[in-house]
C-alpha positions in Angstrom: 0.0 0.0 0.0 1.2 3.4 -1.0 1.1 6.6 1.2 -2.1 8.5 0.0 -2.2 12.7 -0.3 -3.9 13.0 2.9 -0.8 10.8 4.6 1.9 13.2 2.6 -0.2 16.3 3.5 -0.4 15.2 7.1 3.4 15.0 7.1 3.9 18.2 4.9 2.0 20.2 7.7 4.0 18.9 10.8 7.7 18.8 9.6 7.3 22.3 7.5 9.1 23.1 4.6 12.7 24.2 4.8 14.3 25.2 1.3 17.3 25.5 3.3 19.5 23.0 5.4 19.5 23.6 9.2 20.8 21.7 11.9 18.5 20.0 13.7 18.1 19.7 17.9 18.3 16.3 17.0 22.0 16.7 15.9 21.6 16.2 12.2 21.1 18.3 8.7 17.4 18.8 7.7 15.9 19.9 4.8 12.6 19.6 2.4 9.9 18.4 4.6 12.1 16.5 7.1 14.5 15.0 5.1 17.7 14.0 6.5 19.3 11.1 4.0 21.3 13.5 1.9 20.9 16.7 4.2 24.0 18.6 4.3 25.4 22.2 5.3 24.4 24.4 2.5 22.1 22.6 0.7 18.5 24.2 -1.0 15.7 22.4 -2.6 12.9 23.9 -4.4 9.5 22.6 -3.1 9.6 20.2 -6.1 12.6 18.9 -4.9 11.4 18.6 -1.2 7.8 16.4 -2.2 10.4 14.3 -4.2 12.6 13.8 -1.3 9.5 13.2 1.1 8.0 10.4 -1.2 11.4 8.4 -1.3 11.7 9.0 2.3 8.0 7.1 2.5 9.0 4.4 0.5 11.3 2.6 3.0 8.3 3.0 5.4 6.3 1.6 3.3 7.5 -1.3 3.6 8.3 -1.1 7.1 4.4 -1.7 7.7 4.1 -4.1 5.1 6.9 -6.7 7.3 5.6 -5.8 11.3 2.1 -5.1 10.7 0.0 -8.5 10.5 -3.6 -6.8 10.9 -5.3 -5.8 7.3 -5.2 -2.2 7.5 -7.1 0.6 5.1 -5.6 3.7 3.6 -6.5 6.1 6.4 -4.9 3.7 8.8 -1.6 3.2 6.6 -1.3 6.9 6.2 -1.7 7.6 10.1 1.0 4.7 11.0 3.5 6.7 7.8 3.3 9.6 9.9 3.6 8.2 13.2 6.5 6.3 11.7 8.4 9.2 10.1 8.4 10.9 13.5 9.6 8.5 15.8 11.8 6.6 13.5 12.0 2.4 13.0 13.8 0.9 16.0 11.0 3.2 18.0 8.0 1.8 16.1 9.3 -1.9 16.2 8.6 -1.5 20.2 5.7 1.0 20.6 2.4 0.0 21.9 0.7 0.9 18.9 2.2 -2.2 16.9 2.0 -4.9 19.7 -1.4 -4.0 19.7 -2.6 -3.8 16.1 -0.7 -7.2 15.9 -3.4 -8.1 18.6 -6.0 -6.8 16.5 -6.8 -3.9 19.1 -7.0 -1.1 16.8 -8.7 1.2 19.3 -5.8 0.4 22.2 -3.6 1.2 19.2 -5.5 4.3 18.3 -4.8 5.4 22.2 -1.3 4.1 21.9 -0.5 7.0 19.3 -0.6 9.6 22.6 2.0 8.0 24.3 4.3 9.5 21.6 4.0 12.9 22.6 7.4 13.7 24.9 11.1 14.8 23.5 14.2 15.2 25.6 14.5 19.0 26.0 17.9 20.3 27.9 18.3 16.9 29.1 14.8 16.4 30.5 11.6 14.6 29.2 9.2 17.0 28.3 5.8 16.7 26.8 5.8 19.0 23.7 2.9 20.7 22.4 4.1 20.1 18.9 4.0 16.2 19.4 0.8 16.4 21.4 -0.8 17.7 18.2 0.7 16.0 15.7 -0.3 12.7 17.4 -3.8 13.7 17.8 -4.2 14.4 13.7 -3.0 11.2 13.4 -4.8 9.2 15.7 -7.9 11.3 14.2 -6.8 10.0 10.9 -6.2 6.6 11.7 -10.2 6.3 13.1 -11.3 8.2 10.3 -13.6 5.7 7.9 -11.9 5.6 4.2 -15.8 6.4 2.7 -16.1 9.1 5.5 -19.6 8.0 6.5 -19.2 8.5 10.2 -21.3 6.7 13.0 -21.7 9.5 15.4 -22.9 8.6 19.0 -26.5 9.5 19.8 -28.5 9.8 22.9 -29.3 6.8 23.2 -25.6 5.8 24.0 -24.3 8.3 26.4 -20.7 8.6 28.0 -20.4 7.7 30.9 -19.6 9.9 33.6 -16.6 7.8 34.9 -15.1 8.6 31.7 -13.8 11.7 33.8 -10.4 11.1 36.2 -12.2 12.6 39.5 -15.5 11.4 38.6 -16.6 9.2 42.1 -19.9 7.3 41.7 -22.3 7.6 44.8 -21.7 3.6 45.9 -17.6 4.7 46.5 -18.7 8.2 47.5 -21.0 6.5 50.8 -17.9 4.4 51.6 -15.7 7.3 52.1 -15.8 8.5 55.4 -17.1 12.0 56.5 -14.6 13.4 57.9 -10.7 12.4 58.6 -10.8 11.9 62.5 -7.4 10.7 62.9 -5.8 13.4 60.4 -7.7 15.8 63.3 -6.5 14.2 66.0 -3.2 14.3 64.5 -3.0 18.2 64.4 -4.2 19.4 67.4 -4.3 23.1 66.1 -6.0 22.4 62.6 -8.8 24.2 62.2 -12.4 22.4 60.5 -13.7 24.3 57.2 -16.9 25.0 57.5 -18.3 21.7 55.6 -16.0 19.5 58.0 -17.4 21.0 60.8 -20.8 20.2 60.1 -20.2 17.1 58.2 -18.3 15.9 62.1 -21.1 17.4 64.4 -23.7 15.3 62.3 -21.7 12.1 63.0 -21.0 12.8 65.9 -25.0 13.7 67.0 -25.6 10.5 64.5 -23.5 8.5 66.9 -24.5 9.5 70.4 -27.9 9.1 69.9 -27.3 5.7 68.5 -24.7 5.1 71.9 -26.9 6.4 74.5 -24.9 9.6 74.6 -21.3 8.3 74.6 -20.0 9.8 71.7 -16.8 8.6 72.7 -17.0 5.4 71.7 -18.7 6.3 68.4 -15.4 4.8 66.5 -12.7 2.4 67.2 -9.2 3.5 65.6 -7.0 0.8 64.5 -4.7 1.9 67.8 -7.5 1.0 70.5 -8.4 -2.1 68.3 -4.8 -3.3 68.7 -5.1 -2.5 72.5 -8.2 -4.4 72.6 -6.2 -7.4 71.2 -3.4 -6.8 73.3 -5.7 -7.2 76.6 -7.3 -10.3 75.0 -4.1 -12.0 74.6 -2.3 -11.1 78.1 -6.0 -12.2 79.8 -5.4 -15.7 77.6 -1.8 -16.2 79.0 -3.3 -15.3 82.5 -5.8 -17.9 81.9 -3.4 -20.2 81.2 -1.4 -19.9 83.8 -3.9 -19.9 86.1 -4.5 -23.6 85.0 -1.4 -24.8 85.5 -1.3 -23.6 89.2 -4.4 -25.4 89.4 -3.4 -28.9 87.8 -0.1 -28.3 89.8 -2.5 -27.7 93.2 -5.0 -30.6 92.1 -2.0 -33.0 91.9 -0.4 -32.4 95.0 -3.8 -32.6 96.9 -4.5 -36.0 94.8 -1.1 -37.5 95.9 -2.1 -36.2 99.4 -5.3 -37.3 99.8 -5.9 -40.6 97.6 -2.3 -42.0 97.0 -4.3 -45.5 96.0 -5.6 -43.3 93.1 -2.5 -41.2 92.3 -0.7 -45.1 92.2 -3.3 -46.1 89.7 -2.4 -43.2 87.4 1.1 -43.8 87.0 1.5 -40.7 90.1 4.6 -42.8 91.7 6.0 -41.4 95.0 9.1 -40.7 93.1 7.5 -38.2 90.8 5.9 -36.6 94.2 8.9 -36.2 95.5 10.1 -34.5 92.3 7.6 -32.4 91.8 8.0 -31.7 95.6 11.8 -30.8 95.4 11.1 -28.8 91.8 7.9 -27.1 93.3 9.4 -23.8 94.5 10.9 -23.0 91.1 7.6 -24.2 89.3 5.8 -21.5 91.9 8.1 -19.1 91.0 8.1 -19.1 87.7 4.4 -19.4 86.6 3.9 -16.6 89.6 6.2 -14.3 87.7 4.4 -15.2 84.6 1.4 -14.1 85.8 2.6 -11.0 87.4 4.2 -10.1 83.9 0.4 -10.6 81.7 -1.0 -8.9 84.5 0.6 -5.9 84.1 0.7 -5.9 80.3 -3.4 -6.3 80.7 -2.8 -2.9 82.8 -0.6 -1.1 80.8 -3.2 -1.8 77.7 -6.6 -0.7 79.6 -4.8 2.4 80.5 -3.4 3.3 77.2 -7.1 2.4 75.6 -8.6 5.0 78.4 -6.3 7.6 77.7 -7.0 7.4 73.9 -10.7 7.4 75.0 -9.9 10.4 77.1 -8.4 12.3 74.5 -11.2 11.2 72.2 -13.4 13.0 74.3 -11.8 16.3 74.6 -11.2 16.1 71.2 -15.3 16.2 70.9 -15.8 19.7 73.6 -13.5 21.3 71.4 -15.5 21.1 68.7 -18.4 21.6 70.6 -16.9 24.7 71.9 -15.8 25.4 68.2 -19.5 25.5 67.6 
């Protein structure tokens, strides 16, 4: 397939026409309408001479397509993917999204693929150029364009949808979000609410003590009072625990003491008394220690969950004062 006039005129408009050689940014001689094969300091075409040099320039594109592009494609689509081409040059193409995906048959993911073409290295930094920005849009509008130019327009009766835009937040993920940022509050004592957040909170926070008998305080559980909750739970398990084994350790001795017969019977010979006798003050000891240590930890996590509790609560009189 040869490059149609819309394809060359699509080119023609982008690159410009230079009857002189320059040097380019991109460290080579350019003339004509982007030529660069026999470019050299001092050179001039006429503009004869420059659509010559542009349609030799096409022909190694050309066939470019015809070897890496596997999807059938129609003139409007060639003459897009020429331009693209003669922009970003061949080793560029042979990886861009826009042939892996026509080579999936995804010609609208390829369509999109043209914009991520639009950046040049500008003083050593990647930069988004308004140049490239437009040229791959003409192209990309191109490359959609129908050959017989009988366009299907959209109608009502197939709208956009309103995700289509970035910030768009539908109602269902818009009720999950919470009303106001308690912790980021709590964080900054000083901050103060915006209007909105202040009457967004006292509604929660009316909301909530009405639904808690008037403790507004426990309205919410952060994730730092749910770890302290966990923390009590598991020192209250140890305790438990060790409770039991001073129990079976009590139970045994009393067994032994009380029903030797019985204690025999179990495989409870006076030997193992008598070691669990002569081993009983370290067993006391240790398990008493034990204890002593979960107890505390069961302290030291009440009182941290009462102090955030606390502060919860004048966290709520300053906002009522606030009001």
């Amino acid at each position: 397939m040869r490059t149609g006039e819309t394809g060359l005129n699509l080119i023609k408009g982008y690159e410009g026409l230079r009857m002189s050689a320059h040097y380019a940014p991109s460290e080579q001689w350019t003339v004509g309408y982007g030529h660069t094969g026999t470019a050299r300091h001092g050179m001039s075409v006429t503009e004869g001479d420059a659509e010559r040099l542009l349609k030799e320039d096409v022909q190694p594109i050309e066939q470019l397509i015809s070897d890496t592009v596997r999807a059938p494609l129609n003139q409007n689509e060639h003459d897009a993917l020429v331009s693209l081409i003669f922009s970003i040059g061949e080793d560029n193409w042979k990886r861009s999204t826009v042939l892996r995906k026509l080579n999936a048959g995804d010609k609208i993911g390829a369509a999109n693929a043209f914009e991520l073409w639009s950046k040049a290295f500008v003083n050593n930094e990647l930069a988004t150029l308004d140049g490239l920005v437009r040229r791959r849009a003409a192209e990309k509008s191109l490359f959609l364009m129908p050959t017989d130019a009988s366009l299907v327009v959209p109608t009502s009766d197939v709208m956009p949808a309103p995700e289509c835009e970035p910030e768009y937040l539908s109602d269902r993920v818009y009720n999950a979000k919470p009303v106001v940022d308690i912790a980021g509050v709590k964080e900054e004592k000083n901050k103060v609410l915006s209007p909105e957040e202040n009457a967004a909170r006292t509604r929660a926070l009316f909301a909530a003590t009405q639904a808690l008998s008037g403790d507004p305080t426990k309205m919410i559980i952060t994730k730092a009072e749910e770890y302290a909750d966990m923390g009590v739970t598991v020192g209250a398990v140890m305790a438990g625990f060790l409770a039991f084994a001073l129990t079976a350790i009590g139970v045994l001795l009393m067994l032994g003491q009380e029903a030797p017969g019985l204690a025999e019977a179990m495989g409870l010979s006076y030997d193992r008394f008598a070691l669990l006798f002569e081993n009983l003050p370290m067993w006391l000891a240790a398990i008493g220690a034990a204890m002593c240590y979960f107890i505390l930890y069961i302290l030291v996590k009440r009182t941290a969950r009462h102090d955030m509790k606390r502060r919860r609560a004048q966290d709520l009189a300053r906002l009522r004062i606030a009001e």
